[in-house]
C-alpha positions as CSV (number, residue, x, y, z in Angstrom):
1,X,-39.4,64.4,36.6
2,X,-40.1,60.7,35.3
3,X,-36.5,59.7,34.1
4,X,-35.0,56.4,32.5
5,X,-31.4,56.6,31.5
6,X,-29.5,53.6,29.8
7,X,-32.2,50.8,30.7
8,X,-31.5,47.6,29.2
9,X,-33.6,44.4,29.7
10,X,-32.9,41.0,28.9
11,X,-34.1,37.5,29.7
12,X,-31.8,34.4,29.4
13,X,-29.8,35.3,26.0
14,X,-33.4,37.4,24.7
15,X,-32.9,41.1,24.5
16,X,-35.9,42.9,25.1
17,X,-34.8,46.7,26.0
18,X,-31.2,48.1,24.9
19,X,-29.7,51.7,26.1
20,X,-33.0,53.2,26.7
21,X,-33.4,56.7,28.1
22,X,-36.1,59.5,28.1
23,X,-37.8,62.1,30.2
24,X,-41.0,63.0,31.3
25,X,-42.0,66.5,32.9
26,X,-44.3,66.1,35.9
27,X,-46.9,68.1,34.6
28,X,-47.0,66.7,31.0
29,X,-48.7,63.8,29.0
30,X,-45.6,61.6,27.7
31,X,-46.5,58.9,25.1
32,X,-44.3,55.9,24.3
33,X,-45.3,54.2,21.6
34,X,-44.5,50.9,19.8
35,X,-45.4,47.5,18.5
36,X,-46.6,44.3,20.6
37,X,-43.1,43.1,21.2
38,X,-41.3,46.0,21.2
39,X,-40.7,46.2,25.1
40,X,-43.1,49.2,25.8
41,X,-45.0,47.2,28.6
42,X,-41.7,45.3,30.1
43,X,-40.7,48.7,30.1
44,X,-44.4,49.4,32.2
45,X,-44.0,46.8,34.8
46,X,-40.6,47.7,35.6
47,X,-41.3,51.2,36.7
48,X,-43.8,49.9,38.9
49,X,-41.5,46.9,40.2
50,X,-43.2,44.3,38.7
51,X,-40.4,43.0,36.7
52,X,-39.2,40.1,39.6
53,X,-35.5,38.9,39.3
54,X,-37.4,35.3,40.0
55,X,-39.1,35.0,36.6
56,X,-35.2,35.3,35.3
57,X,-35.5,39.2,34.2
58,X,-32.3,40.9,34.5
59,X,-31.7,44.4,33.9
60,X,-29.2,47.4,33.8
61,X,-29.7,51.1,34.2
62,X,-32.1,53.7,36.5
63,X,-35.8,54.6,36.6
64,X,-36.6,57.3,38.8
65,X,-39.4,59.6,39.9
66,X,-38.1,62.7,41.6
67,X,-35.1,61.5,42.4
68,X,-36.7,58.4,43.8
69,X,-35.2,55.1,42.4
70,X,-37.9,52.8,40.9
71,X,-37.6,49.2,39.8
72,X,-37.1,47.3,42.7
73,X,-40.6,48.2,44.3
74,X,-43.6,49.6,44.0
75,X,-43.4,53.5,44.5
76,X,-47.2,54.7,45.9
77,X,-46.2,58.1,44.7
78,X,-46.9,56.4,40.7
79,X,-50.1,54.8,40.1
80,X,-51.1,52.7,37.4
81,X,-54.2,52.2,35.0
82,X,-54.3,49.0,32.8
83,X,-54.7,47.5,29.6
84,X,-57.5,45.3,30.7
85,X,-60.5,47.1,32.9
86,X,-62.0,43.7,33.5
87,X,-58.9,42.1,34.7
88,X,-58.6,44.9,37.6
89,X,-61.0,43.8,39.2
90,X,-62.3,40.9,41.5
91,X,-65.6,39.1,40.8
92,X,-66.1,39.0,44.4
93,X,-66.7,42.2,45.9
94,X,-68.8,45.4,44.6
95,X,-67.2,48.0,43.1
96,X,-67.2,50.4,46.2
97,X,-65.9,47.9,48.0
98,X,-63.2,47.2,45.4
99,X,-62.2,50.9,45.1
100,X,-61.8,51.0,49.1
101,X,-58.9,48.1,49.0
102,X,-56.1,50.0,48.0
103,X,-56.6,52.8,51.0
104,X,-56.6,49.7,53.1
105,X,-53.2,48.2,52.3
106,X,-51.9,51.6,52.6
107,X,-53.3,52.2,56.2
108,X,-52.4,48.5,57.0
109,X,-55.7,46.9,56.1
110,X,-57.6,49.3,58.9
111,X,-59.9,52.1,58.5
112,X,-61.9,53.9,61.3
113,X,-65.5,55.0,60.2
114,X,-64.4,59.0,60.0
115,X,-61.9,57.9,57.1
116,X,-64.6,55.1,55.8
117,X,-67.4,57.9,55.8
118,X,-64.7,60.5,54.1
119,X,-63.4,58.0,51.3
120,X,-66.6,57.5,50.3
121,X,-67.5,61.1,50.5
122,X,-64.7,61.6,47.8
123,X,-65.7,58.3,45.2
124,X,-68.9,60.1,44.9
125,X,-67.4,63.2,43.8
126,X,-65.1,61.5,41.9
127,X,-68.3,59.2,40.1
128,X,-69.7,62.5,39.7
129,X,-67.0,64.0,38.0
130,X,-66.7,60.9,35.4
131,X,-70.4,60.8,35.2
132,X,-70.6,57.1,37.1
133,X,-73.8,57.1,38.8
134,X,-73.0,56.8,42.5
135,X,-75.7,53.6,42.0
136,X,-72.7,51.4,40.4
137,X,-70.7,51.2,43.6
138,X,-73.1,48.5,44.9
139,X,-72.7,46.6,42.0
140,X,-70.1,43.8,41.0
141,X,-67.7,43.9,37.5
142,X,-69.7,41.6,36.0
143,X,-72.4,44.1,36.0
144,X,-70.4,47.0,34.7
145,X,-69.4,47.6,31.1
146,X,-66.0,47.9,30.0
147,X,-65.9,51.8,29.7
148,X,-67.1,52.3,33.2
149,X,-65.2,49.5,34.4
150,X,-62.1,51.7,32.8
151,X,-63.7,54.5,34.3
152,X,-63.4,53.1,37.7
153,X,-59.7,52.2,37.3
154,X,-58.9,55.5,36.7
155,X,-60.5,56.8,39.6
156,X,-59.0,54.2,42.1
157,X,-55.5,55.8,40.9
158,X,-56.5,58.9,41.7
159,X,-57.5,57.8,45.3
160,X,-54.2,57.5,46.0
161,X,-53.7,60.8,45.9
162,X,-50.8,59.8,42.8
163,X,-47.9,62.5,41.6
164,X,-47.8,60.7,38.2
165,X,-50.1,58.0,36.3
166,X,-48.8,55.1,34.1
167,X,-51.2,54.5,31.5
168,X,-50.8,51.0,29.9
169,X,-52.8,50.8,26.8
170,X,-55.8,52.6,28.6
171,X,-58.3,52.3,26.0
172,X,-57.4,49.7,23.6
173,X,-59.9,47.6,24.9
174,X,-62.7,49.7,24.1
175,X,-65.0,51.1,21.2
176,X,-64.6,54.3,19.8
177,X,-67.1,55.9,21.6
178,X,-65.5,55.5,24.9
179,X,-62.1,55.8,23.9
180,X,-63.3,59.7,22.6
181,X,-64.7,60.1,26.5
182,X,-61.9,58.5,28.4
183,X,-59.2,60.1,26.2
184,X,-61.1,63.7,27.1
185,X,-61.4,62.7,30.8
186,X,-58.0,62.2,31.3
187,X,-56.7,65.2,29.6
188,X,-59.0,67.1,32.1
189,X,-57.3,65.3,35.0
190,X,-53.7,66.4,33.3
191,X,-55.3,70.1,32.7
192,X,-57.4,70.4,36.5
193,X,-55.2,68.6,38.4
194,X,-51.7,69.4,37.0
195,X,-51.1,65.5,36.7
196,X,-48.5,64.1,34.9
197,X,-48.6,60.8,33.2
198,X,-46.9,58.3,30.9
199,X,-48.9,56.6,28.3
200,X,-47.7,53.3,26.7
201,X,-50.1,52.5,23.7
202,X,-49.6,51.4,20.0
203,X,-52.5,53.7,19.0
204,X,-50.5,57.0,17.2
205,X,-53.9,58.4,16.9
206,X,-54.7,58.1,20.5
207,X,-51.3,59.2,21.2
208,X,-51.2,62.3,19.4
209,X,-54.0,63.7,20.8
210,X,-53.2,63.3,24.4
211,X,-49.4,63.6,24.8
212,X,-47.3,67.1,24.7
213,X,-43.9,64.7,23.4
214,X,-44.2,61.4,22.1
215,X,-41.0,58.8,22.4
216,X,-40.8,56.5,19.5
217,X,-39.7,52.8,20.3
218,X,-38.4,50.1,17.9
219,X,-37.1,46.9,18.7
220,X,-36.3,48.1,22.0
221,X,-34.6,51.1,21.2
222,X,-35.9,54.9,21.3
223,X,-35.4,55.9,17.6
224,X,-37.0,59.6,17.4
225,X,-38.9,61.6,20.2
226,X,-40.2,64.9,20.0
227,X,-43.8,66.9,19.7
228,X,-46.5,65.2,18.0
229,X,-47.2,67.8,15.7
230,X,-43.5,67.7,14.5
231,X,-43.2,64.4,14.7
232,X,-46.1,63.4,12.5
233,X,-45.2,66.0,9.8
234,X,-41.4,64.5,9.4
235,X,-41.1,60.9,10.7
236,X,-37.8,59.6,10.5
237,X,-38.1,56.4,12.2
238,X,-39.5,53.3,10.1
239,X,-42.0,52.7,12.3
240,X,-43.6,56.2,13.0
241,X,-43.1,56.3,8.5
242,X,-45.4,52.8,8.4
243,X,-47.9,54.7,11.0
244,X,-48.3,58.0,9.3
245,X,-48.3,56.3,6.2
246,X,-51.3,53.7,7.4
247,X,-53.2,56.7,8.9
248,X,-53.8,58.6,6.0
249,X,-54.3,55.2,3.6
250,X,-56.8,53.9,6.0
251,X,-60.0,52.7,4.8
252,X,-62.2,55.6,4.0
253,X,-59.6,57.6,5.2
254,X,-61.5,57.6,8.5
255,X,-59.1,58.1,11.8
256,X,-59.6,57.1,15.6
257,X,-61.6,59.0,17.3
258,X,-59.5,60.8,20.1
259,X,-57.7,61.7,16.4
260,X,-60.9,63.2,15.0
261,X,-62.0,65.1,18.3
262,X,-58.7,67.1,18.3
């Protein structure tokens, strides 16, 4: 179980989260959706201890996975997948190579050739399974387009061998096209693999597709959480009312396309 109960985050005399609590079941696709601004990816970077006390963050409350408190560091158990797919990458390596460097840190920047030969044994299934011909591992980011480079990202979580994913605006980035594939890849994982994860977006389209509860947040508050289904048919926050009401005014009345595919 993914819980926060009573979080609040301020820096200096600013605000930012206030009394914030929620639960996520390990097995399930959670959605937290708000505004830029709202707090949904302060909210993101502390659960994965990214939040340093030195850049004058303080905060109040507990984050924990399985009874494990979060916050302070980085729990391995919780993997992440970012916003940006080019900015999770270096220039300076190939992708293989880049994939690899996570496994190191864990095994204290050594690897024999057995685990070498048997990672790489398990990328290629893993390229296979996203459809990533193996061919892209010798090449760099620059040479890689952003859906594979997202592609990519996701799979280096999964090398971890994670018990939950953190999804920070996963395809926000991308065209439609590839949001439809990526959104349908990773409800597979969540369906296959019995993985849970939390999904921070501002995309309600996106959103209700993916997630089996979705937590409403407003100005750093939850306001309304529940179902997607029941939450789009009777919104009672303001901001869930100004999305349902945008979605079915929008031009052409066309919706995203992880919307359309469900």
């Amino acid at each position: 179980m993914f819980k926060i109960k009573n979080l609040s985050v301020h820096i200096g005399k600013r605000s930012i989260l206030n009394d914030v609590s929620l639960e996520a079941k390990p097995k399930e696709i959670t959605g937290l959706i708000g505004k830029s601004g709202s707090g949904k990816s302060t909210l993101f970077r502390l659960a994965l201890g990214l939040l340093p006390k030195s850049e004058g963050y303080e905060w109040t409350g507990e984050l924990e996975w399985n009874g494990a408190m979060l916050g302070k560091q980085h729990c391995p158990k919780i993997q992440p997948v970012f916003q940006d797919p080019f900015g999770s990458f270096s220039p300076y390596n190939t992708i293989g190579e880049l994939l690899l460097e996570p496994l190191k840190v864990q095994k204290h920047l050594f690897l024999n050739q057995r685990v070498m030969n048997g990672e790489r044994t398990r990328i290629e299934s893993f390229c296979d399974r996203f459809e990533l011909p193996t061919s892209l591992l010798s090449k760099t980011k620059r040479e890689l387009s952003g859906g594979q480079l997202q592609r990519f990202a996701i799979l280096r979580a999964l090398l971890m061998n994670p018990e939950y994913l953190l999804l920070d605006e996963p395809v926000t980035a991308l065209d439609v096209l590839v949001q439809k594939k990526i959104a349908e890849e990773l409800k597979e994982i969540n369906q296959k693999d019995s993985l849970g994860m939390l999904i921070v977006s501002h995309d309600l389209g996106f959103l209700s597709y993916m997630c089996d509860q979705i937590f409403v947040l407003e100005e750093g508050s939850i306001t309304e959480f529940g179902n997607p289904k029941q939450l789009l048919k009777h919104p009672q926050s303001k901001l869930l009312q100004e999305l349902v009401f945008a979605r079915n005014h929008s031009f052409g009345g066309v919706t995203s396309s992880s919307e359309s595919s469900n």
